[in-house]
N, C-alpha and C positions, 0 to 999 in steps of 0.2 A: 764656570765659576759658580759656587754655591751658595748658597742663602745669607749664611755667617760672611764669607768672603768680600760680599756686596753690601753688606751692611761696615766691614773694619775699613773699606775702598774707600766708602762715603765719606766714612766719618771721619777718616784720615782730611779726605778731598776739603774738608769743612772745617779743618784745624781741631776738630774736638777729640778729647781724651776720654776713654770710657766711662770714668768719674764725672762728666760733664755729662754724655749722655747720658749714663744713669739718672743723673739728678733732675734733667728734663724730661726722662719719661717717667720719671717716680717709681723708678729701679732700684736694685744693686751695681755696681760694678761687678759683683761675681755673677750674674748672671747675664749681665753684655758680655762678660767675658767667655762663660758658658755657650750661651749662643754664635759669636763669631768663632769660635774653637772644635763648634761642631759636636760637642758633647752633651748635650743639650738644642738641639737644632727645632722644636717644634716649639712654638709661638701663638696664642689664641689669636683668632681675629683683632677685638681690641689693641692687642701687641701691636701687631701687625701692621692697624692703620696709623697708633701713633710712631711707630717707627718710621713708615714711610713721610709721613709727613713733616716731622721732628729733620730728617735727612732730606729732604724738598726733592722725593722720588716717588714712582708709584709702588703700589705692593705689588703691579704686575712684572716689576721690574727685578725688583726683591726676590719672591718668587719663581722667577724663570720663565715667566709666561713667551716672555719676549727673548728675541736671541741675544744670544752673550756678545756680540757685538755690538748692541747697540749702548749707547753712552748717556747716562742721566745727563739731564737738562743743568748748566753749571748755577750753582748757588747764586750768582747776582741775578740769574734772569727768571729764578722762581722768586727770589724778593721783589723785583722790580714786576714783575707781572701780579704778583699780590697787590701791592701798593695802587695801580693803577687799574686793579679791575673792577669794575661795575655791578651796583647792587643786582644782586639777584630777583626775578621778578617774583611774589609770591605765586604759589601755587593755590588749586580751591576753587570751590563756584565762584563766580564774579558776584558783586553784592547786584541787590536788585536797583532799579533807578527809579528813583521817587517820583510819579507823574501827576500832574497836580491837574485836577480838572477845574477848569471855569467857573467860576463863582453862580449862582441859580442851577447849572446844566446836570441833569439825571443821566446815568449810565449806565 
């Protein structure tokens, strides 16, 4: 299955019309249409990542990285997995820790 193909699959999977997707990725429709039709098949990066995430898939999957066998994650349990996960820790030095030295004592 090809690029386009796995993109009309999804969005099928997801009840959306290309006019819908369009509209969430701040597209055309003739260019979702372009692109699922293979006439047009290349996509930047950007595209790319909001596509996959817009259809709750990876771009490795999109792409072909992974075998055509394998089956995206179904739409309730990339929502439910959003909703329920966990802030991310920041990245970056750690702040320093203020150490207070004793009142008279030289250091």
């Amino acid at each position: 299955m090809n690029f386009g193909m796995k993109i009309r699959q999804r969005r099928e999977q997801l009840g959306l019309s290309q006019q819908q997707l369009a509209r969430m990725l701040g597209m055309t429709q003739a260019r979702i249409s372009e692109i699922e039709s293979g006439t047009r098949p290349h996509v930047n990066l950007t595209n790319l990542r909001n596509l996959a995430r817009t259809l709750g898939v990876s771009a490795d999957y999109l792409i072909g990285t992974w075998e055509d066998g394998e089956t995206p994650i179904p739409s309730t349990t990339v929502a439910s997995a959003v909703e329920g996960s966990t802030p991310t820790r920041r990245r970056g030095r750690p702040r320093k820790v203020a150490t207070t030295t004793p009142a008279g004592a030289t250091g």
